[in-house]
Structure formats: C-alpha cells, structure tokens
N, C-alpha and C positions, 0 to 999 in steps of 0.2 A: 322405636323405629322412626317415628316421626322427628327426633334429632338428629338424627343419621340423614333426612330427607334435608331438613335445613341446612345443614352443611355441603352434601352436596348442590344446593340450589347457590348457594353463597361460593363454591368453587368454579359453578357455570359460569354466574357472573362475573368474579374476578376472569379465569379465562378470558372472557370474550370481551372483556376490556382491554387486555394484554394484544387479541389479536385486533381490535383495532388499530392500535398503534405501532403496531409491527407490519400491516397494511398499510396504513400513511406511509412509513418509514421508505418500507419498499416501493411505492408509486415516486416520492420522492427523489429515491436516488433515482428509479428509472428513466424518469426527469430529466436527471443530470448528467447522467451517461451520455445520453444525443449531443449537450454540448460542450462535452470534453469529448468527445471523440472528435468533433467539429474541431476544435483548440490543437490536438491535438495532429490531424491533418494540414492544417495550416501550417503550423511550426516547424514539424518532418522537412520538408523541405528546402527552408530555409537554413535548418541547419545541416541538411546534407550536402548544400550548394557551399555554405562557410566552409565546411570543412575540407572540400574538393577545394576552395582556394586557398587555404591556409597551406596544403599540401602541396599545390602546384608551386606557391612560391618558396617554401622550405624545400624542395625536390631541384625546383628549377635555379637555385643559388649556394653559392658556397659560405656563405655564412654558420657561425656556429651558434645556433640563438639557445639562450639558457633554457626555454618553453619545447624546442625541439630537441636536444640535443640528450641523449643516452647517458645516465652519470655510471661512469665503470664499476662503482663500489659503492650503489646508493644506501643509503642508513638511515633515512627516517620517511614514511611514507601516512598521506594523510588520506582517509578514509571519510568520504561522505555519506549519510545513511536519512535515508531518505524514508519516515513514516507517517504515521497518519495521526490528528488534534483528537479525535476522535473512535472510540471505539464502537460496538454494535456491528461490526465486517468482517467477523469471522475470525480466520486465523491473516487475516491481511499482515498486518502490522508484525506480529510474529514470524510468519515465514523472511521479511524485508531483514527483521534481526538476527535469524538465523543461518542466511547466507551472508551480513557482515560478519558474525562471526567467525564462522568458514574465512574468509575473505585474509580477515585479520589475523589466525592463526596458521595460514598459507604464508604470510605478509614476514610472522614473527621468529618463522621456519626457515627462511628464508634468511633471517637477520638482520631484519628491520623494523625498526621502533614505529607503533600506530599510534598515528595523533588523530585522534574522531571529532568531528564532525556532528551534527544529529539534528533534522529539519522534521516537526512533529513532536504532539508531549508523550506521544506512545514510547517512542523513543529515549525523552529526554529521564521520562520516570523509569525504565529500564535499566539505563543506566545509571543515574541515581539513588536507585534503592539497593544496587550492588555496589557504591560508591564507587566506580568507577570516571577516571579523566575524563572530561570533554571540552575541547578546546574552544568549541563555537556550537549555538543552540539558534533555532528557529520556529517558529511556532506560532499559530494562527492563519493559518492562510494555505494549508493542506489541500483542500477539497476544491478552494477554487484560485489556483496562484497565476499572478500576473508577472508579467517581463519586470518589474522593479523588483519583485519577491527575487526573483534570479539572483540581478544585478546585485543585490544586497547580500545575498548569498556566495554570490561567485568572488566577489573583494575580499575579505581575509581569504582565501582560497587562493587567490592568484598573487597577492602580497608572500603567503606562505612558501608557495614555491620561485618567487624571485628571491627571496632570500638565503642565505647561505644556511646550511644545517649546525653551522658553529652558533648560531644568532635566533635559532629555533625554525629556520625554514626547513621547508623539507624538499626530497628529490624526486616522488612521487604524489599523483594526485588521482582516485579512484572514487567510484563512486557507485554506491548501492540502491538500486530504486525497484519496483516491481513494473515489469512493460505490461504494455496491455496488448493482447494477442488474441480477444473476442472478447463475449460476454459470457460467454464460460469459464475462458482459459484467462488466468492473469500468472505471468512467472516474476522471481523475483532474479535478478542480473546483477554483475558487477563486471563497469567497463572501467579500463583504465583513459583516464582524462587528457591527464598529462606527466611523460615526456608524450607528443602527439608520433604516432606508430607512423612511420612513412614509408612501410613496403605497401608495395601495393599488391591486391588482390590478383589469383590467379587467372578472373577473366581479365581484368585490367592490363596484366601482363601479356594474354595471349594476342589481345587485339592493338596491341602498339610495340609488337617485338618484331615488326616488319617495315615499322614507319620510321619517317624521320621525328626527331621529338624537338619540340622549338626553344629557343632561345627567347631567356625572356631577362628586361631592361625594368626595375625597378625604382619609383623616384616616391620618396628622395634617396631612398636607399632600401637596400634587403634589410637590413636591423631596423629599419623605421616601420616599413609594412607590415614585419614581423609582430612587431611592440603594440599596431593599432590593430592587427585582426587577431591576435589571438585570445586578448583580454575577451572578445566579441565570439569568437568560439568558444571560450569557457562560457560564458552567457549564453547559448543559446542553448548547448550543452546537454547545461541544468534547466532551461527553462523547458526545454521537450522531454527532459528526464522529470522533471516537476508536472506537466500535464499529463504524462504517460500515468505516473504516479497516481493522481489524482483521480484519472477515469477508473483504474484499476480499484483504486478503493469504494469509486460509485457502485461500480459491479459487485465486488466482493460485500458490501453492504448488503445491496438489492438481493446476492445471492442467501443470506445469510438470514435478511428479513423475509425473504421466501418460506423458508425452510424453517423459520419460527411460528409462521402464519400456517403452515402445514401442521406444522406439530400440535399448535391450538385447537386446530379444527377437529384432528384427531380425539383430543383429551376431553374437549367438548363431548364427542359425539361417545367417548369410555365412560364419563362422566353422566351422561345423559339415559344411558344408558342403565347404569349404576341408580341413578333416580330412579327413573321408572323400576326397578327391583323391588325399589327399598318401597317405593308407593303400593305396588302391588301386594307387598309383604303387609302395608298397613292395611289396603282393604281386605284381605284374606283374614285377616287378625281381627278386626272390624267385624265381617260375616261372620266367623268362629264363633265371637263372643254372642252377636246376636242370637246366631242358634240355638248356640247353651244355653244362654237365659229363657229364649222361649221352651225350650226341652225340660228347662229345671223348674220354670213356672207351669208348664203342662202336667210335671211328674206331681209338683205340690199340692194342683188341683185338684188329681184323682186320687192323690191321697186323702183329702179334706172328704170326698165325695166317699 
C-alpha cells in the first residue's frame, strides 16, 4: 500500500504543476483579449467607412473596373484561410478549417478551381500532411497582427485577381476567418472579398427609394480611384478579418485553459482523495499487525506461564 501512496503523491504533484501552467496560460490570454478587442474596435470602422466609399464610387460611375465587376462564367476562385501559430485553443483552429472546407467544396460544386491561401502554422501543417496545394503561407504573427502583416498578405491576393485566369489569376477572392462575437461565442465565416457585392442592403434601399441620389465627378478618373481604394479595401479587409481572428483565438485559448484548470482541480481533489484511502488502508494495516503481535505475544506468555 505504501507504493500505491507514492504514486498517487507523485500524480498530485505532476497535476498541480500542469494546473499552474494552464493558470498562467489563461490569465495570459485573458490579458490579451482587452487589447484585441481594443484593435479590434478601432479597425471596424474604418473599414466599414472604406467600403461605403469604395461602393459609392463603383455605384455612383459607369466604369467597368475588373475588382467590381461580376465575371459571367468565373473558373478559378481563391480562398483565404485564416488560423492560428499556435495551438492549446481548443477546437479554434479546427472549426476555421472546417468551414474552409465547406467553403471550397461549395466553391468546386459550383465549377470552380480553389487556389488556398493559409495565414497560421495550424493551417499550413493541415494542409501539408494531406499534401495538399497552397498557393501562399503566412505565419508568425496570428495572435498579435499588424496593418503591414495585412498589406503583405493582401499583395499576392490582389495581384491574383488583376490577373487573367489564363496566366493563373483568379475571378474570385473569399476569405475564411473566425469573428469574434463575445468571450463565449467566437464563429468561424466565410465572406466573399472580391468581385466587391454593390446591391445594397434592404434598409439602405428603403431609406433612399424616395431621394434624389447624387451625382458624382471623379478626378482623375473613376478607373483611377478605383485602382487606389480598392487595393486599400482589401487591406483593411484582412486586417479586421486578422484582428477579429486574433481576439477570437485569445478567447478560445483562455476558454480552453479554463476548462483544463478545472479538470486539474478535479483530478487533484479524485486523486487526493484516492491517497487518503490508500493512507488509511496503511494505518488500519499498521493497527492490525500491532494487535496481532501483541495478541500472539500475550497468547505465547500464558503459554510459557
């Protein structure tokens, strides 16, 4: 019994070394969540404003710009997929590649060729160890990405689709990331980038289906404004799809280091448990023998006697 106690004493401790570090782990992301949510408030906006102008001047001109413009019979579409450097976050990373997959199989159904994409080594070793294509990999900078991480990101992406499908460009450009919708809820999405969608919305419709809508004077031209705010929409894009990203993996971490820190506690306190058994079983065993021996040195005496 007393090996059976050493082993459970050797299991407490490993435990509750495990749940210190699944304690750090989780204070840490919790940390980081306050400022990617911060990041990630800032950014929203700015790219909700880009893309209310990008639209205004693709709506308000007759221009046929290649970045707006609807291809009748598109045949190659490229897929961005957006994971995490890192794992310890649960099913994060997972679920982001199981809606590209969806995405891509929608994409192939469809009858068109997916060229991927993949920002994250979660990612990149996914697909990898199924050998599967990828056209462009990124990696390091998941957890805390800045506007050049975008910008570097967004360049083959926008090169790809200026170019013709004959020369490897493609006609579509989508992109998979997971939003962050609290510190519960994080979902994983897939929005298409580009051609850029120019219906507008049905409130948007109701509240300007009575107005005059304005004319608008372009300099140096509609193809010129076009060519400098859209590369700038794809950048900001990816850069609020990259912070959304981000926070959502702080959470799913912090949720994931929670729920290990819990389980420790538990195993501790089965384990702890389980000791004290096994000690009581050696004192009981202990008393037992002493009895005996006094009982078989008592019976020895009155025999002598």
């Amino acid at each position: 019994m007393g090996a059976q106690l050493r082993v459970y004493k050797r299991r407490i401790k490993s435990v509750s070394a495990t749940k210190k570090i699944t304690k750090a782990m989780e204070m840490i992301a919790a940390s980081r969540i306050v400022k990617a949510q911060r990041q990630v408030a800032a950014s929203t906006p700015y790219a909700s404003e880009l893309t209310r102008a990008v639209t205004a001047v693709a709506t308000g001109s007759n221009t046929k710009h290649a970045l707006t413009t609807e291809v009748e019979n598109p045949v190659r579409a490229a897929v961005l997929l957006v994971t995490s450097d890192r794992g310890l976050a649960g099913g994060y990373s997972s679920n982001a590649i199981k809606s590209a997959e969806r995405l891509t199989e929608r994409l192939k159904a469809e009858g068109k060729d997916v060229v991927t994409y993949i920002v994250g080594r979660k990612g990149v070793a996914y697909y990898g160890f199924r050998e599967r294509p990828v056209a462009g990999s990124w990696t390091g900078f998941t957890d805390s990405p800045t506007y050049a991480d975008a910008k570097r990101v967004a360049g083959p992406l926008i090169e790809a689709v200026q170019q013709d499908t004959a020369e490897g460009g493609v006609d579509e450009l989508h992109i998979v990331f997971t939003e962050f919708v609290s510190m519960m809820t994080q979902t994983p999405v897939d929005n298409r980038l580009l051609p850029l969608s120019l219906e507008a919305t049905a409130e948007e419709s109701e509240a300007v289906k009575d107005k005059i809508l304005p004319l608008y004077d372009f300099e140096p031209s509609d193809e010129g404004v076009l060519d400098a705010l859209l590369p700038r929409y794809v950048e900001s894009r990816i850069y609020n799809a990259l912070l959304q990203a981000a926070a959502s993996e702080h959470a799913a971490r912090r949720r994931a280091m929670k729920s290990a820190t819990d389980n420790a506690e538990e195993l501790i306190k089965s384990l702890t448990r389980l000791a004290n058994a096994a000690r009581q079983a050696d004192i009981t065993q202990e008393i037992s023998e002493i009895v005996g021996g006094a009982s078989a040195l008592a019976d020895a005496t009155a025999g002598s006697d």
